[in-house]
Biopython code that builds the backbone (N, CA, C, O; Angstrom):
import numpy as np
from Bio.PDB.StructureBuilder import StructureBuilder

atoms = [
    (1, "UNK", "N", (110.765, 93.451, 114.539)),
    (1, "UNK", "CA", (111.610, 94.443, 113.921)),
    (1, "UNK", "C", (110.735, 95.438, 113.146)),
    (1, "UNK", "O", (109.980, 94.981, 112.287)),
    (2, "UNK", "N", (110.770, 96.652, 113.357)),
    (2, "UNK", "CA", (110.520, 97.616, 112.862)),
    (2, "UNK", "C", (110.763, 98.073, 111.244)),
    (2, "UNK", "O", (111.899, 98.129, 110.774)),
    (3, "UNK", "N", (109.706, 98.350, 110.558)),
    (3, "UNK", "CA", (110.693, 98.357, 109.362)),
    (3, "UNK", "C", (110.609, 100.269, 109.270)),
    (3, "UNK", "O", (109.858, 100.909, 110.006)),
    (4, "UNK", "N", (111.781, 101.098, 107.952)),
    (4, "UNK", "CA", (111.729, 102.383, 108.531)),
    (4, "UNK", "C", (111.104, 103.029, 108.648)),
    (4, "UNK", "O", (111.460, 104.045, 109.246)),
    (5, "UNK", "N", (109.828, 102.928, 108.206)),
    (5, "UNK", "CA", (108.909, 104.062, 108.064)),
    (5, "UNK", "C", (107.867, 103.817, 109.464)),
    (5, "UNK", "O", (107.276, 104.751, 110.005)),
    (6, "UNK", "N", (107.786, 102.558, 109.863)),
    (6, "UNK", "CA", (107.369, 102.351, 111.448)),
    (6, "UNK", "C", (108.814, 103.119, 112.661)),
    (6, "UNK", "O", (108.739, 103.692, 113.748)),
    (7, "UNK", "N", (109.831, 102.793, 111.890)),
    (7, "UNK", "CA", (111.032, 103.415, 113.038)),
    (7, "UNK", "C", (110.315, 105.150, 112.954)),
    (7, "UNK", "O", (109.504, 105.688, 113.709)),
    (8, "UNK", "N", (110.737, 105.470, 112.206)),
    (8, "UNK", "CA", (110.243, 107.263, 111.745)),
    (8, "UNK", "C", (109.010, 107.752, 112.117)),
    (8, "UNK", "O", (108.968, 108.959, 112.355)),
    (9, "UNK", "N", (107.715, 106.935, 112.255)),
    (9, "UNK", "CA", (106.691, 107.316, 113.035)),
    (9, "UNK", "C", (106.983, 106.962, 114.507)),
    (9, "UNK", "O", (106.366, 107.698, 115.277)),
    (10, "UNK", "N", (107.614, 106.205, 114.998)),
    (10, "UNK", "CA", (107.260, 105.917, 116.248)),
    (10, "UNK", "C", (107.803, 106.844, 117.074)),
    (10, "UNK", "O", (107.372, 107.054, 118.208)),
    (11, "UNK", "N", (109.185, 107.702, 116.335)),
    (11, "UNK", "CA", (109.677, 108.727, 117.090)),
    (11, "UNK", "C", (108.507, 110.297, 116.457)),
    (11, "UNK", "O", (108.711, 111.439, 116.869)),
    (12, "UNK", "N", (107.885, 110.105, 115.901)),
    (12, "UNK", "CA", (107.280, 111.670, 115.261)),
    (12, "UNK", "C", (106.433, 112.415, 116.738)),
    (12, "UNK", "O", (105.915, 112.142, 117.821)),
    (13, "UNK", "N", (106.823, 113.693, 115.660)),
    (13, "UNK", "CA", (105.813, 114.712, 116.559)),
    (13, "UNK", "C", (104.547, 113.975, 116.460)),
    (13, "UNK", "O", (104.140, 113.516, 115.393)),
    (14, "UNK", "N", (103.667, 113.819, 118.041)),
    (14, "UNK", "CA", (102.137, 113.658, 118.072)),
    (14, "UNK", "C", (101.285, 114.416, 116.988)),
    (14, "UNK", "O", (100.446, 114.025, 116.177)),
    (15, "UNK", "N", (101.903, 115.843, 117.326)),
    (15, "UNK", "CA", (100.941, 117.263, 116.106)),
    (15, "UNK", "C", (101.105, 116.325, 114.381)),
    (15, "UNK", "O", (100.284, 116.506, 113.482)),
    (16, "UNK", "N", (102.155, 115.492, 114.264)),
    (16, "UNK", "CA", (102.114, 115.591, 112.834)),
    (16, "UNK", "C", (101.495, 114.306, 112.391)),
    (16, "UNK", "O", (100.963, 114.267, 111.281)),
    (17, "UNK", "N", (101.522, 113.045, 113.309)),
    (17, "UNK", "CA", (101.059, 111.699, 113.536)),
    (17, "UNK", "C", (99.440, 112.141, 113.388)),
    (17, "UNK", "O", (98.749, 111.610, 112.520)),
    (18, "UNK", "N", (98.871, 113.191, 114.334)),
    (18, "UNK", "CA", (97.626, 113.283, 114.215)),
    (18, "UNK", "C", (97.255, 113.328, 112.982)),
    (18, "UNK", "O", (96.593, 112.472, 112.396)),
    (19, "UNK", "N", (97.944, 114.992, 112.265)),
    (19, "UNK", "CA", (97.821, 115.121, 111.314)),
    (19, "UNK", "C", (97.362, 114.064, 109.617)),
    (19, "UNK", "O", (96.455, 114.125, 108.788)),
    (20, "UNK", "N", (98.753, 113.080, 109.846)),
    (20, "UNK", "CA", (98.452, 112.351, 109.244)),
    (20, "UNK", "C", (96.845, 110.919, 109.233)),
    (20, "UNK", "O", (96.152, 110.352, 108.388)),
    (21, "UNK", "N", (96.973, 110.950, 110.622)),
    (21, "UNK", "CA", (95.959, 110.079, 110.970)),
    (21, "UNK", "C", (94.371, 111.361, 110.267)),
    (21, "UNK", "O", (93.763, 110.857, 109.323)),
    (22, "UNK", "N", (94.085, 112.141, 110.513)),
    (22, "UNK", "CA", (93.223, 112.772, 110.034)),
    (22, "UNK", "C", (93.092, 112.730, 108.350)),
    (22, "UNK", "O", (92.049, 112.439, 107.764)),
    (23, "UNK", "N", (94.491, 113.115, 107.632)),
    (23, "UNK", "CA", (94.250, 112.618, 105.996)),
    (23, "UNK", "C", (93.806, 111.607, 105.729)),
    (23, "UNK", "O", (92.802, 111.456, 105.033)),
    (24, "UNK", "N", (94.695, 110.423, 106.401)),
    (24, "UNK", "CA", (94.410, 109.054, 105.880)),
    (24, "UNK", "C", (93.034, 108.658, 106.149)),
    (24, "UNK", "O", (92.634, 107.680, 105.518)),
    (25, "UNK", "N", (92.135, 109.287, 107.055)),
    (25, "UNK", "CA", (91.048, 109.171, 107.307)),
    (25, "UNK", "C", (89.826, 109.487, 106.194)),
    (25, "UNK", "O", (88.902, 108.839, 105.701)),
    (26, "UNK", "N", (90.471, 111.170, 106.058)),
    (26, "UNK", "CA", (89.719, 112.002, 104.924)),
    (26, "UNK", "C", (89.770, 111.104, 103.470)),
    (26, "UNK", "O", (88.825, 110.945, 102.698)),
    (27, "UNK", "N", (90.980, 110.635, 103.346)),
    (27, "UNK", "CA", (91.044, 109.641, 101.872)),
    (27, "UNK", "C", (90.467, 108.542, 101.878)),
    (27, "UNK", "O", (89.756, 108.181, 100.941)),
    (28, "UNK", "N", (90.645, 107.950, 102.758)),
    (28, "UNK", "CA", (90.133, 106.585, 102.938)),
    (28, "UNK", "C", (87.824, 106.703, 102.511)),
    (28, "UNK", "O", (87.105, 106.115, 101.703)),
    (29, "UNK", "N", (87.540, 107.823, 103.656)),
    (29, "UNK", "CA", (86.244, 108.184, 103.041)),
    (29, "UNK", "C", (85.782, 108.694, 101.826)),
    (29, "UNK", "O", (84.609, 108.592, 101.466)),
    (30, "UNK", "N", (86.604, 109.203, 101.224)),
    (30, "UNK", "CA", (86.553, 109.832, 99.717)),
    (30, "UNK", "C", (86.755, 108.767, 98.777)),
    (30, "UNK", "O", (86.019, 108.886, 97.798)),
    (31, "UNK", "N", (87.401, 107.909, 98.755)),
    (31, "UNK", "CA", (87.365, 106.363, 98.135)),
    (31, "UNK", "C", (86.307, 105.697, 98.479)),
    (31, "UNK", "O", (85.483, 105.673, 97.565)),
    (32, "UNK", "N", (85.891, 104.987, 99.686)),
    (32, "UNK", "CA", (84.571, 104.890, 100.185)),
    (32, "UNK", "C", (83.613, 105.401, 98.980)),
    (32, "UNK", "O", (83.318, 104.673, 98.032)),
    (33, "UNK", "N", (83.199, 106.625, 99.115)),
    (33, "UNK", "CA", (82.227, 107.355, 98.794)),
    (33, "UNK", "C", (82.417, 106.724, 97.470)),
    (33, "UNK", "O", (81.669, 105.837, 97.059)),
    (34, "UNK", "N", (83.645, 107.291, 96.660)),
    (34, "UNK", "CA", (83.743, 106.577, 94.964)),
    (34, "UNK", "C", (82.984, 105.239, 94.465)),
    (34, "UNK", "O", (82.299, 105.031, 93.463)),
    (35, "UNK", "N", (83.411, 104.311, 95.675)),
    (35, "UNK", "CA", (83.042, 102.657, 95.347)),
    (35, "UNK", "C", (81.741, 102.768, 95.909)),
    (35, "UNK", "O", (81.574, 101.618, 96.315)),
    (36, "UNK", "N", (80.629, 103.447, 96.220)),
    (36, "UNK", "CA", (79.371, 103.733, 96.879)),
    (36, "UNK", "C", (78.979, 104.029, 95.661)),
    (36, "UNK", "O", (78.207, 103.232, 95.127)),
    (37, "UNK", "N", (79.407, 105.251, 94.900)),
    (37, "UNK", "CA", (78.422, 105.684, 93.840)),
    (37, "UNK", "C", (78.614, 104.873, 92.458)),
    (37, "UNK", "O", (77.917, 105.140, 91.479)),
    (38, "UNK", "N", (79.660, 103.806, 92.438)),
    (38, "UNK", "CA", (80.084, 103.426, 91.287)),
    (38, "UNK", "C", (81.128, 103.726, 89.761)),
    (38, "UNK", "O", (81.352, 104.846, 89.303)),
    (39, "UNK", "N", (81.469, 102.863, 89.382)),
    (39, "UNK", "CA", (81.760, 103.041, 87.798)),
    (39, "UNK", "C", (82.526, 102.026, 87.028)),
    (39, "UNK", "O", (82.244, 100.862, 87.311)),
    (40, "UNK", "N", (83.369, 102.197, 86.179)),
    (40, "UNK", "CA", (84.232, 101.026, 85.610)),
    (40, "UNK", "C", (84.136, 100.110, 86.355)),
    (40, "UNK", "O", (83.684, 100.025, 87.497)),
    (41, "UNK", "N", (84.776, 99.085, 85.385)),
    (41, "UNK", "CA", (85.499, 97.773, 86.210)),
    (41, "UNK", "C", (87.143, 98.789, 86.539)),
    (41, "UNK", "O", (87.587, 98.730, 87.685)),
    (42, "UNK", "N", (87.706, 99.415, 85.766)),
    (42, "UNK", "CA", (88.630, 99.717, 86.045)),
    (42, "UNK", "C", (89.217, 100.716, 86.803)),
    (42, "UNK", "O", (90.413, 100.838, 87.068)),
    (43, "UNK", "N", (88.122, 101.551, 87.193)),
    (43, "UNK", "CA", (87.885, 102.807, 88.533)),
    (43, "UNK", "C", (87.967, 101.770, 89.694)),
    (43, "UNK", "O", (88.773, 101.894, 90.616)),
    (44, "UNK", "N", (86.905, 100.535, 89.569)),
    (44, "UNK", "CA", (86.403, 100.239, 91.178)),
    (44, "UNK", "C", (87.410, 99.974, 91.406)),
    (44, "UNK", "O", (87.859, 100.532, 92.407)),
    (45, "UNK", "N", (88.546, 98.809, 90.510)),
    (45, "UNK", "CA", (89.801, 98.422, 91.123)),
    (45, "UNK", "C", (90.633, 99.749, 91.185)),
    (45, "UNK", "O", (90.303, 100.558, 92.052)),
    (46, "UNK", "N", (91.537, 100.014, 90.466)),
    (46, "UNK", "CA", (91.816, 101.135, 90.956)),
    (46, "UNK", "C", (91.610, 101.901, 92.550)),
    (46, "UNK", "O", (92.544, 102.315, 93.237)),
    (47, "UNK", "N", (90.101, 101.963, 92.928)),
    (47, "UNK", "CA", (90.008, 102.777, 94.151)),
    (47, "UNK", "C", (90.005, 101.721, 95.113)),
    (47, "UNK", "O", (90.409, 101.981, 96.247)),
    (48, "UNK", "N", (89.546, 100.379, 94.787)),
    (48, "UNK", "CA", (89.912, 99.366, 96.039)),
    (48, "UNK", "C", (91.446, 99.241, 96.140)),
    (48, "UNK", "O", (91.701, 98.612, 97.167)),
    (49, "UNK", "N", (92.633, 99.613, 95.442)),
    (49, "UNK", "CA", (93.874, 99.284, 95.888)),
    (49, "UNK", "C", (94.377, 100.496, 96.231)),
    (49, "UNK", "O", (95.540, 100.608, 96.620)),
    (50, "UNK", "N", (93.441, 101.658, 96.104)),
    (50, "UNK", "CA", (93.874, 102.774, 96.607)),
    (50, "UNK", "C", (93.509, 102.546, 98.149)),
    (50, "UNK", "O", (94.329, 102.751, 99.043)),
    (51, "UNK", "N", (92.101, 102.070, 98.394)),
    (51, "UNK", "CA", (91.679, 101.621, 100.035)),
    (51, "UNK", "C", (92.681, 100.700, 100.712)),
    (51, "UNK", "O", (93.279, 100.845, 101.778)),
    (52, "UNK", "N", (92.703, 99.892, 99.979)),
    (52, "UNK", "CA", (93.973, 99.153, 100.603)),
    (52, "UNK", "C", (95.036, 99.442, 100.815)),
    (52, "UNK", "O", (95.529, 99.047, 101.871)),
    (53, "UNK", "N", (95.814, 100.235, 99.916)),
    (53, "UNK", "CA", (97.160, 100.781, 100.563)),
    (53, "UNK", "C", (96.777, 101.592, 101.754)),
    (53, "UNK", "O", (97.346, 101.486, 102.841)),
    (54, "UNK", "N", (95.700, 102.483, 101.483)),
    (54, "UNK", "CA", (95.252, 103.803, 102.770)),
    (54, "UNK", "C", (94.947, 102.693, 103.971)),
    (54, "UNK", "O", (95.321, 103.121, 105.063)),
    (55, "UNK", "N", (94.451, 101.580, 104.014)),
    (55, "UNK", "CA", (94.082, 100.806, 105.193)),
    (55, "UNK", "C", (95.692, 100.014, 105.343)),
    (55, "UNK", "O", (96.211, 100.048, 106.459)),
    (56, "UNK", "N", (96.069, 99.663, 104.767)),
    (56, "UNK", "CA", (97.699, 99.220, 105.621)),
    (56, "UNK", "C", (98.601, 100.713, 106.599)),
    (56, "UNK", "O", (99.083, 100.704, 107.731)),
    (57, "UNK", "N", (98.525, 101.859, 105.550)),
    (57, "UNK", "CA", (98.814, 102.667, 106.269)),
    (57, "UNK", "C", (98.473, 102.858, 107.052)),
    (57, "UNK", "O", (99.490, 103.009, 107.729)),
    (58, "UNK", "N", (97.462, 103.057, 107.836)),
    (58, "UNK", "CA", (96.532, 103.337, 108.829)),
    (58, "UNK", "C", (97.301, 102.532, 110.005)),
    (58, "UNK", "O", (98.014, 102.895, 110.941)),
    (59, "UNK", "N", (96.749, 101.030, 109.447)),
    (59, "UNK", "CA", (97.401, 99.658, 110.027)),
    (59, "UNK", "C", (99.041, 99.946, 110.704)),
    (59, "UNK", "O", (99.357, 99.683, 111.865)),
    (60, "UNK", "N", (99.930, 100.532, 109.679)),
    (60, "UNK", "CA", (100.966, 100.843, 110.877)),
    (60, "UNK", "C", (101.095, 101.917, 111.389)),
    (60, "UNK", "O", (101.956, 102.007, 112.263)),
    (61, "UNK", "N", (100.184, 103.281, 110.989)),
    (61, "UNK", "CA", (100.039, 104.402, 112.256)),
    (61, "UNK", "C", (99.633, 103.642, 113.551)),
    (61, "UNK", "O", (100.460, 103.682, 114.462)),
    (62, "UNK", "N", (98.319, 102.860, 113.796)),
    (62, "UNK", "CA", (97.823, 101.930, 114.898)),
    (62, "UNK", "C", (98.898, 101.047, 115.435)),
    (62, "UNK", "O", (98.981, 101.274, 116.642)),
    (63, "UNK", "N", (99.484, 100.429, 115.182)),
    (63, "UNK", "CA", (101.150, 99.616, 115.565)),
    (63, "UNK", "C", (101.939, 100.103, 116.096)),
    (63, "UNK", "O", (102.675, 99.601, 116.944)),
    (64, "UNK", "N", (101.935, 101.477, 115.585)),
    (64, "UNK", "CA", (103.110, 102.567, 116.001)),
    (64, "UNK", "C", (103.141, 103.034, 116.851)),
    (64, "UNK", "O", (104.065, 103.060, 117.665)),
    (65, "UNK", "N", (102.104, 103.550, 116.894)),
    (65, "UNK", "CA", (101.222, 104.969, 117.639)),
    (65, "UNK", "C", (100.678, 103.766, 119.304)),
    (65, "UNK", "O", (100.796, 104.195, 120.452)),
    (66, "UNK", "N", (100.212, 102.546, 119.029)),
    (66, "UNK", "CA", (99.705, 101.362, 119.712)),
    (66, "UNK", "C", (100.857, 101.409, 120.816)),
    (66, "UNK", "O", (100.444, 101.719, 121.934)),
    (67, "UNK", "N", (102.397, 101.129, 120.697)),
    (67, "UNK", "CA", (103.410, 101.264, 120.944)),
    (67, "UNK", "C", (103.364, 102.550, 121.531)),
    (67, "UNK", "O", (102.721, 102.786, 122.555)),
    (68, "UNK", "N", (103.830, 103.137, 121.096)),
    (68, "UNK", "CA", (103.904, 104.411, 121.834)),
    (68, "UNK", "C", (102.962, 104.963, 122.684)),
    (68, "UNK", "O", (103.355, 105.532, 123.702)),
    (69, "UNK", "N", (101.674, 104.878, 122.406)),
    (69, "UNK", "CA", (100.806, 106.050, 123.483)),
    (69, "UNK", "C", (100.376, 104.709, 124.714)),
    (69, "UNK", "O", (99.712, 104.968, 125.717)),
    (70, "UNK", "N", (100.825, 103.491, 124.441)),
    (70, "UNK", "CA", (99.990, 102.404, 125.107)),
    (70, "UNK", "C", (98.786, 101.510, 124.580)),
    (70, "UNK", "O", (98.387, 102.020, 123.533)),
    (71, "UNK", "N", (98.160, 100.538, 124.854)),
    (71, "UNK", "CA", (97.426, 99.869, 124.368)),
    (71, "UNK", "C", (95.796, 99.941, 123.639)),
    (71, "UNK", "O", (95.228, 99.293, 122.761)),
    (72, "UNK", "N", (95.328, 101.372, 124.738)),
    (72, "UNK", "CA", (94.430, 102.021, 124.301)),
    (72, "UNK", "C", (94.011, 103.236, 122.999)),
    (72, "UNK", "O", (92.918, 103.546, 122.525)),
    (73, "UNK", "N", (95.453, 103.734, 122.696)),
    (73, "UNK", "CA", (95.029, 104.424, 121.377)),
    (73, "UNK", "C", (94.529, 103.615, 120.367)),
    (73, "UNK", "O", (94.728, 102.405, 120.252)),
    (74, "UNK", "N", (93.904, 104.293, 119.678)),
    (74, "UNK", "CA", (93.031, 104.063, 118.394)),
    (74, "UNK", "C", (92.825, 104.972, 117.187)),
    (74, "UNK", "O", (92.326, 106.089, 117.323)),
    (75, "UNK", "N", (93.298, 104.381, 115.734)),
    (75, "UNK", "CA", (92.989, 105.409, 114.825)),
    (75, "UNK", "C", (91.833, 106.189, 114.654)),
    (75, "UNK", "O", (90.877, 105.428, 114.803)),
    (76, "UNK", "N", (91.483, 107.218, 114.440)),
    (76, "UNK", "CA", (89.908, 107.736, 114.619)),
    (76, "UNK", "C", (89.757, 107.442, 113.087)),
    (76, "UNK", "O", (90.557, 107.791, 112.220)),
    (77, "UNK", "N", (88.552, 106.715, 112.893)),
    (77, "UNK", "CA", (87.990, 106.368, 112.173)),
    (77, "UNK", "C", (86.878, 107.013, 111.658)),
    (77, "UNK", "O", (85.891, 106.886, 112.382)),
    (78, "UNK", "N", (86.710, 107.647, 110.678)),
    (78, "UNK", "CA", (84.946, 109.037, 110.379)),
    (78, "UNK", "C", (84.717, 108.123, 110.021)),
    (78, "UNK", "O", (84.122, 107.642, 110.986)),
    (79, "UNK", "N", (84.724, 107.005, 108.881)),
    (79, "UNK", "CA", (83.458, 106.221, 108.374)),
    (79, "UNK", "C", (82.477, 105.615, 109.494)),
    (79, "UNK", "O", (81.469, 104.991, 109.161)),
]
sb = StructureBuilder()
sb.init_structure("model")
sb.init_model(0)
sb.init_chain("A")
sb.init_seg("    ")
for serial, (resi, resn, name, xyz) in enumerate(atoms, 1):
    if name == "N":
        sb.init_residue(resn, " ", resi, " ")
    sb.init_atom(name, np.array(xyz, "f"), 0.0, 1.0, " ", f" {name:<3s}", serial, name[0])
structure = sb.get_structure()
């Protein structure tokens, strides 16, 4: 079972799915980069549960998108 926000991507425009797949990408490396250069105890967490929500998201664009285009799509990943 689908929950809604997997129902709502699985029907989306490709143009806007990309779209999103390209932010979540751009954020996901910009957090990266944060926990690379350091700081707090209370930044690093902070930006690791920011990675983590951005990596579940991702997780059901790939599910979705997996579904729909067939077995071979893949999130593009820059890191």
């Amino acid at each position: 079972m689908m929950t809604s926000l997997e129902a709502r991507l699985f029907g989306a425009d490709p143009t806007y799915v990309n779209e999103m797949q390209l932010r979540l990408s751009q954020a996901l490396n910009d957090i990266k980069q944060r926990l690379r250069r350091g700081g707090s105890v209370q930044e690093y967490q902070q930006w690791q549960l920011e990675a983590d929500a951005i990596q579940a998201a991702i997780t059901i664009l790939n599910t979705t998108e997996g579904d729909h285009h067939g077995p071979n799509f893949y999130f593009r990943n820059n890191s």
